[in-house]
BALOBA-1460 file (C-alpha; in Angstrom, 3 decimals):
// residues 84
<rec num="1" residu="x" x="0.000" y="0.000" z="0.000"/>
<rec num="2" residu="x" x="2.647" y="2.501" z="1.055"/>
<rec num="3" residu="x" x="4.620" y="1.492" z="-2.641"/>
<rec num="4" residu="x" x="0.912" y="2.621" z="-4.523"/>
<rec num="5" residu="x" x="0.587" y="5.613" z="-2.407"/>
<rec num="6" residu="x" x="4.187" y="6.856" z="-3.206"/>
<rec num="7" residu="x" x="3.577" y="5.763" z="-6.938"/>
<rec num="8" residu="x" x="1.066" y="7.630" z="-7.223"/>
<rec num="9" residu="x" x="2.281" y="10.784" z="-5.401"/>
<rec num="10" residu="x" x="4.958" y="10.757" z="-7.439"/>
<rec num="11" residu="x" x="2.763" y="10.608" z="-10.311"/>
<rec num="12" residu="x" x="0.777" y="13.551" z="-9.526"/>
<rec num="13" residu="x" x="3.779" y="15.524" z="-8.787"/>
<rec num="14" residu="x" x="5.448" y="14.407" z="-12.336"/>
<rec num="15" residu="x" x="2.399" y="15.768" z="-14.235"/>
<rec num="16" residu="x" x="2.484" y="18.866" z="-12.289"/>
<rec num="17" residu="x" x="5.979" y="19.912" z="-13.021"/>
<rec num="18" residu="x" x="5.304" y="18.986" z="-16.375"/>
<rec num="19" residu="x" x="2.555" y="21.906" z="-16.742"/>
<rec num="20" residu="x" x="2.938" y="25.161" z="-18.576"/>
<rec num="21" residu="x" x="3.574" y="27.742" z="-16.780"/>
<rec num="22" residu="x" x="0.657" y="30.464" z="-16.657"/>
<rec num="23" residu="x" x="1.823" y="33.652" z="-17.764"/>
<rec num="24" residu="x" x="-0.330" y="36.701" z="-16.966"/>
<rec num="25" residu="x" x="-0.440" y="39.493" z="-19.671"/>
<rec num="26" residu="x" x="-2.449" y="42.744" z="-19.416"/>
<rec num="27" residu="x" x="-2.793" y="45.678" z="-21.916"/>
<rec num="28" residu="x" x="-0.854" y="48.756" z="-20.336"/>
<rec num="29" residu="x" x="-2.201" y="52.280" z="-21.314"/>
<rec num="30" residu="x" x="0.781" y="54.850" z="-21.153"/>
<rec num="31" residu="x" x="-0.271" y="58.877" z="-20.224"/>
<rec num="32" residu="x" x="-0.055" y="59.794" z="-23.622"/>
<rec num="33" residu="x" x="-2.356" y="57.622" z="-24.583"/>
<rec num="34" residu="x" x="-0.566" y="54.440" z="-26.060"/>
<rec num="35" residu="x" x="-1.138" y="51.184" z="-25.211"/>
<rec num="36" residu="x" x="0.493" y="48.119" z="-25.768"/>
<rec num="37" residu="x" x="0.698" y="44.086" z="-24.337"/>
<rec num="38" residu="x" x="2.780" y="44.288" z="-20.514"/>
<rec num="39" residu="x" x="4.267" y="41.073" z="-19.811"/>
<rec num="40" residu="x" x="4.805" y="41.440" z="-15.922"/>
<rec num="41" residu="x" x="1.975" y="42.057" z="-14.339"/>
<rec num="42" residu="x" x="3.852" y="42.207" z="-10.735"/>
<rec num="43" residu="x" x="4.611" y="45.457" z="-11.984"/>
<rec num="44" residu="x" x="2.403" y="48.205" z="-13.273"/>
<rec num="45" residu="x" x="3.919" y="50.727" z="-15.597"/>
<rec num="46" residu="x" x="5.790" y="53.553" z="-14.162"/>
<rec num="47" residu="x" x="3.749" y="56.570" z="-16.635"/>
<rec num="48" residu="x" x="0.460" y="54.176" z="-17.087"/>
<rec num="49" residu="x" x="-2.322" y="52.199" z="-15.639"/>
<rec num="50" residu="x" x="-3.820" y="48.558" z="-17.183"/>
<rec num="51" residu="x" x="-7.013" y="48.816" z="-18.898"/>
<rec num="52" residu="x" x="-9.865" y="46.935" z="-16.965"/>
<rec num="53" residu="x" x="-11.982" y="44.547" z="-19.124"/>
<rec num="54" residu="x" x="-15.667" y="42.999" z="-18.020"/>
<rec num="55" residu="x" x="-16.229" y="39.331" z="-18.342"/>
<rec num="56" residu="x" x="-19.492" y="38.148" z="-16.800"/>
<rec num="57" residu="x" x="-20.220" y="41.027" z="-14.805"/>
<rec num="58" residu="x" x="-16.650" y="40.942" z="-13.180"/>
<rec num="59" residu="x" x="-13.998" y="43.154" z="-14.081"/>
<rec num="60" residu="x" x="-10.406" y="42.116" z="-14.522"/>
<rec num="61" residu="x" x="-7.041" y="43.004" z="-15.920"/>
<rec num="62" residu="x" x="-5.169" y="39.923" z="-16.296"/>
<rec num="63" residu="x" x="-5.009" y="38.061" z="-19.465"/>
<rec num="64" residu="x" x="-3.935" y="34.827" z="-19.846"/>
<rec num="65" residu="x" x="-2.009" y="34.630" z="-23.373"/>
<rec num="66" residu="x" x="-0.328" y="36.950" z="-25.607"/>
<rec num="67" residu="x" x="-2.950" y="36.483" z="-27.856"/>
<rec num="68" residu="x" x="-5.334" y="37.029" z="-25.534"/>
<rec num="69" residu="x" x="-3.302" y="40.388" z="-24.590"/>
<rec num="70" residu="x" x="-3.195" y="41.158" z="-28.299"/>
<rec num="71" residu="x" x="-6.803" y="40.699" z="-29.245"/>
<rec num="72" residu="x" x="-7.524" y="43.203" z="-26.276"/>
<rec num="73" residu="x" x="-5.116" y="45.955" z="-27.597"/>
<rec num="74" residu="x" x="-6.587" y="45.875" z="-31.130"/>
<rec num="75" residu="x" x="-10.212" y="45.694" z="-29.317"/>
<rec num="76" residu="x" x="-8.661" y="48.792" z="-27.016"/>
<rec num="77" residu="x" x="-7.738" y="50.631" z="-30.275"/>
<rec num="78" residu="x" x="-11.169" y="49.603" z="-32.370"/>
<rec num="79" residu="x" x="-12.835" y="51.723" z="-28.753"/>
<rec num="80" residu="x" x="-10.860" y="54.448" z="-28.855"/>
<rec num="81" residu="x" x="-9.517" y="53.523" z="-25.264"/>
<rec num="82" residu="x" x="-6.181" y="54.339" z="-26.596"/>
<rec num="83" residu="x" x="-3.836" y="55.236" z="-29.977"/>
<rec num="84" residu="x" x="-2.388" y="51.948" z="-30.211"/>
């Protein structure tokens, strides 16, 4: 019993250190009005804020992909939240 329960512990920690990373993006709008992806969202920009976004009824900044953080931008620009 004690050999399954390690097995499988080490299992579970095996497919855990095997899973991506998640990397948090946001879109960054600068005080003259650009915006682009941010990468670190641990740290805000220094002349800038992050644009919020609403996703069933909840607001957030985070994004989850650089896709994800690119789509936004382009949405961001389409608004006129920002130049670009």
């Amino acid at each position: 019993m004690k050999g399954l329960m390690f097995g499988l512990s080490a299992l579970a920690l095996g497919l855990a250190a095997t899973a991506p990373a998640r990397a948090d993006f946001a879109v960054a709008k600068f005080n003259d009005g650009w915006c682009r992806v941010w990468v670190d969202t641990a740290n805000k920009p220094a002349e800038g804020q992050f644009l919020l976004w609403r996703h069933n009824r909840h607001w957030h900044y985070k994004l989850s992909s650089w896709d994800s953080g690119d789509h936004h931008l382009h949405q961001a620009v389409a608004e006129h939240r920002c130049k670009g």
